[in-house]
C-alpha positions in Angstrom: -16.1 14.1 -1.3 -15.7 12.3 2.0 -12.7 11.3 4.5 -13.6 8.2 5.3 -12.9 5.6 8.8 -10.4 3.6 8.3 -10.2 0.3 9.9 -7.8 -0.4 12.7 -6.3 -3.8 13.2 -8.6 -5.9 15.2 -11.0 -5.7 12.7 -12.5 -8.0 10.9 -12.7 -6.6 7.7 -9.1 -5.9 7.6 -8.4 -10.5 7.7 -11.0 -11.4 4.8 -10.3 -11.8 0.9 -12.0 -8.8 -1.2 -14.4 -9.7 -3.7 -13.2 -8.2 -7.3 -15.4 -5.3 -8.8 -17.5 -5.7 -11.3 -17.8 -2.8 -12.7 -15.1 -0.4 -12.0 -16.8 2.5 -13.8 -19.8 2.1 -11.4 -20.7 5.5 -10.0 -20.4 4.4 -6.3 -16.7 2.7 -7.5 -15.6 6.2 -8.6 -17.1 8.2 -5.4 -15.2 5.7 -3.8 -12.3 6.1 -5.5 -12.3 10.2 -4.9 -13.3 9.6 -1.2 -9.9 7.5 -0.5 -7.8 9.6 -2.7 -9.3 12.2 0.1 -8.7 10.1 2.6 -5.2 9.0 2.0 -3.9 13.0 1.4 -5.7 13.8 4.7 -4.5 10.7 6.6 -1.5 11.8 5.2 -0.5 8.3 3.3 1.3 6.9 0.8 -1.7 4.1 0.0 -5.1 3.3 1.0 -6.7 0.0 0.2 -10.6 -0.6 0.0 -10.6 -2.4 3.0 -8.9 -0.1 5.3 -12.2 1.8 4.7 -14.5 -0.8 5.6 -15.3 -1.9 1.7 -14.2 -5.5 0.8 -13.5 -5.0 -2.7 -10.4 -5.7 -4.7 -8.9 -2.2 -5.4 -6.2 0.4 -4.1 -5.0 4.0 -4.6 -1.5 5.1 -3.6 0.9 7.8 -4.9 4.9 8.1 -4.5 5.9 11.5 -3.4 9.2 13.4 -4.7 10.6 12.3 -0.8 9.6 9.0 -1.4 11.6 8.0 -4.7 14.8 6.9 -4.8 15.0 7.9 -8.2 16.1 4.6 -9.1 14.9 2.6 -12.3 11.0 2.1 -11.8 10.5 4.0 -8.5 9.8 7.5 -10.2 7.4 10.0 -8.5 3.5 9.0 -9.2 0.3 10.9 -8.7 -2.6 9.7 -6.9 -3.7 5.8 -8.8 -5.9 3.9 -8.5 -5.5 -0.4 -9.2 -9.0 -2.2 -9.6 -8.7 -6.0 -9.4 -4.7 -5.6 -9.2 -2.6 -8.5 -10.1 1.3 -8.5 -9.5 4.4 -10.6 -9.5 7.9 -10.7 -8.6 10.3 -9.9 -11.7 13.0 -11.5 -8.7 12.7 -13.8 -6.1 15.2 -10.8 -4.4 13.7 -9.5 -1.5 15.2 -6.3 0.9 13.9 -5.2 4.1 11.4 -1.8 4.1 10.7 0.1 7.1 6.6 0.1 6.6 3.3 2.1 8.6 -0.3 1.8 8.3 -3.0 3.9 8.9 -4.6 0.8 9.9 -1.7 0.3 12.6 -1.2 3.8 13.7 1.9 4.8 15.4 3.8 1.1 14.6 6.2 0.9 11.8 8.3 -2.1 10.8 11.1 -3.8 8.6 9.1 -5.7 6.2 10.6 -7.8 3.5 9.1 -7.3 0.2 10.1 -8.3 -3.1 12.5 -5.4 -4.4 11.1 -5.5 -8.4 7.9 -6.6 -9.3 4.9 -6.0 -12.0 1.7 -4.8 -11.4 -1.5 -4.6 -13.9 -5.4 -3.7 -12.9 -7.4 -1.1 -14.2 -9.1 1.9 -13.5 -12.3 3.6 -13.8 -12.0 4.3 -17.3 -11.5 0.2 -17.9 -7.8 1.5 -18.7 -5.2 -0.6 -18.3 -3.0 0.5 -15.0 0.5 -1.6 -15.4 4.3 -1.1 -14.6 7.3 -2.6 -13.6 8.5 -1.4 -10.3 11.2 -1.6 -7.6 12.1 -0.1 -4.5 9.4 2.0 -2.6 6.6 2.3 -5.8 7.2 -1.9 -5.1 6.9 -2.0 -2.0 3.7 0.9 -1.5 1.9 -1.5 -4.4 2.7 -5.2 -2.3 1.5 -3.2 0.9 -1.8 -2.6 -0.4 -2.4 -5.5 -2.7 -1.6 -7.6 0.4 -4.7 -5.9 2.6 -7.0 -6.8 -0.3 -6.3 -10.9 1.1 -6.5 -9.7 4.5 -2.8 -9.5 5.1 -1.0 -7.2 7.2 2.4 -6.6 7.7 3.1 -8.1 10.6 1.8 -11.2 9.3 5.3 -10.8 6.8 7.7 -10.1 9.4 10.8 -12.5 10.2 12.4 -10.1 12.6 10.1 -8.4 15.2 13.1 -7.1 17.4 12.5 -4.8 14.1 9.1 -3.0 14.9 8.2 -0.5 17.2 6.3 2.7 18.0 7.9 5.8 15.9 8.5 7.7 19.0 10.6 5.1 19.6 12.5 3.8 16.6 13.0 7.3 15.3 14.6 8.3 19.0 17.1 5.6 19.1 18.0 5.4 15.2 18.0 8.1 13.7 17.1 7.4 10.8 15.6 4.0 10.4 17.0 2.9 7.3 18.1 -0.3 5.4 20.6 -0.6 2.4 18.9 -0.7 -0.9 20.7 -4.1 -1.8 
């Protein structure tokens, strides 16, 4: 296993469309696979997308830590997952504003709207079908990621930037950052 670079904004990688895999039980896909799951718990993260580690292909891992979940109806504690060629969708056009990082934009965090329920399907390296209905952070941790692997980042979905700022910062003058649920 590996820690891998990961990309910082500015570069180019992180603005183009991924290509989908083709074969997601390739050997290099699963060393790939292992090597971000590595990355992200060393980073530490809650997601890592191919791109952030220089590899324009269509796939993700994240995980949703006990401290993460609100313990609300689909955002439940995950382990480390991986999505190859992810597709999701909004189960409501509701959106709610999430304080998101990046370990591509270290140091920054920002309220980002972001669809507050949606599904996701891919697969993994088995060929398994990955899928679920989501809300809350495991929604907002999956839209993060999928959203790298067409070169978007979140700034690029902020309204409000009088809402981002360096964590010194934000977490110094509100203590704690935080939005209502609804």
């Amino acid at each position: 296993m590996a820690i891998l670079k990961i990309a910082r904004m500015g570069h180019p990688v992180l603005l183009q469309k991924c290509e989908p895999v083709a074969d997601p039980g390739a050997p290099e896909i699963r060393k790939l696979v292992q090597d971000m799951y590595e990355t992200m718990e060393d980073a530490p993260g809650a997601g890592l997308a191919a791109p952030q580690v220089h590899v324009p292909l269509r796939l993700f891992v994240f995980r949703v830590q006990p401290h993460r979940s609100s313990g609300e109806p689909g955002d439940t504690i995950v382990g480390n997952t991986v999505v190859i060629n992810p597709v999701i969708e909004p189960v409501t056009e509701e959106k709610h504003l999430r304080w998101e990082g990046c370990l591509s934009i270290p140091g920054l965090r920002a309220a980002v709207p972001r669809y507050k329920r949606i599904r996701y399907r891919g697969v993994d390296c088995d060929g398994r079908e990955v899928s679920a209905e989501v809300s809350f952070f495991h929604a907002a941790v999956v839209q993060h990621e999928y959203d790298h692997l067409d070169g978007v980042l979140y700034p690029m979905r902020m309204t409000d930037f009088s809402r981002m700022g360096f964590i010194e910062e934000i977490t110094r003058f509100e203590a704690p950052p935080v939005f209502p649920k609804s």
